[in-house]
N, C-alpha and C positions, 0 to 999 in steps of 0.2 A: 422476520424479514420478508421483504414480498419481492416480486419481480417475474418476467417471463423468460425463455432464449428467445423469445421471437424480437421483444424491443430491445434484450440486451442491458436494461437497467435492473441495478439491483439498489433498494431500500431497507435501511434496518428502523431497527423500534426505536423508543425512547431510552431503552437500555445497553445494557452491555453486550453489545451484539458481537457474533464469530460469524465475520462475512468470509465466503469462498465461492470462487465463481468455476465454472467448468473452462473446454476450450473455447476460446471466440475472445472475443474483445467484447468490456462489458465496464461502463460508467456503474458505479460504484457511490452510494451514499450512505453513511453511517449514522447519522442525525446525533439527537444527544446522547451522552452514555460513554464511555472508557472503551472504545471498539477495537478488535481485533482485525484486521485484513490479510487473510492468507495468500499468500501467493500459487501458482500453479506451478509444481516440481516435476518439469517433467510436459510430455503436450506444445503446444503453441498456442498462443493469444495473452493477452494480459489485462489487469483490471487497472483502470484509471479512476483513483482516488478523487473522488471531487470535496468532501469537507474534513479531509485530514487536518486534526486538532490534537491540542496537549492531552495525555494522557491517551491516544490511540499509538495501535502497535499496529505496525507492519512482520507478518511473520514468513518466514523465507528459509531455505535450505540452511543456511549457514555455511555455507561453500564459500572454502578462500576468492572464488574465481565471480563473486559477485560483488557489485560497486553501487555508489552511488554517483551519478551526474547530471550537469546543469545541462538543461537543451532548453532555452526559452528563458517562462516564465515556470517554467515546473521542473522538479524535481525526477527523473529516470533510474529504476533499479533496473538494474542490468546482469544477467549470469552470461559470461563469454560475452556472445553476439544476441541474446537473449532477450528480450524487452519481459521482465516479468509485469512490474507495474509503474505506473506515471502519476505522480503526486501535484495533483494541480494547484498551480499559486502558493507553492512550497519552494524554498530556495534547500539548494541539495545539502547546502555548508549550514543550515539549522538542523541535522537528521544527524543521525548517529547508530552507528551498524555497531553489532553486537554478534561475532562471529559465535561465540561462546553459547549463547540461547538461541539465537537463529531470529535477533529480530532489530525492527529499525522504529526508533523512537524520534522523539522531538530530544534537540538537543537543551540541555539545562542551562537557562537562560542567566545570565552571570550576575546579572542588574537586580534580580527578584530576591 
């Protein structure tokens, strides 16, 4: 994965990438690959998912006290008053929390 804190963009490989970002606010790309995107437990700032796809995970505290919700056109994880990460061009009602492993998937599509 590449990236700087100075631009704030993070890039992963063609693979199966474990993206985590520090504190700040930081765009976020996974490219191809089954990718992981950890959230930041704990701190302030959040990473905004820009090509969140099937078979990527969102991984998170598992705290009862976090949600998912619509603001726009993208998808908002939330702890409390928290912004952990923003899923862009994701609708919140296709994800699916999984308090039990501490993570948020695509939901399983009922048609396929």
């Amino acid at each position: 994965m590449t990236g700087t804190r100075g631009n704030k963009l993070v890039y992963g490989f063609g693979g199966d990438d474990l993206i985590s970002t520090e504190e700040g606010r930081y765009r976020v790309f996974g490219g191809e690959g089954n990718d992981t995107f950890e959230t930041l437990n704990g701190g302030k700032g959040y990473m905004k998912i820009m090509d969140f796809e099937a078979g990527d995970i969102i991984g998170f505290c598992g705290c009862p006290a976090t949600r998912i919700e619509q603001r726009g056109k993208n998808a908002w994880i939330v702890k409390g008053d928290d912004v952990k990460a923003v899923v862009k061009g994701v609708s919140a009602s296709d994800l699916t929390i999984d308090f039990d492993d501490g993570v948020i998937t695509f939901s399983a599509d009922p048609l396929a």
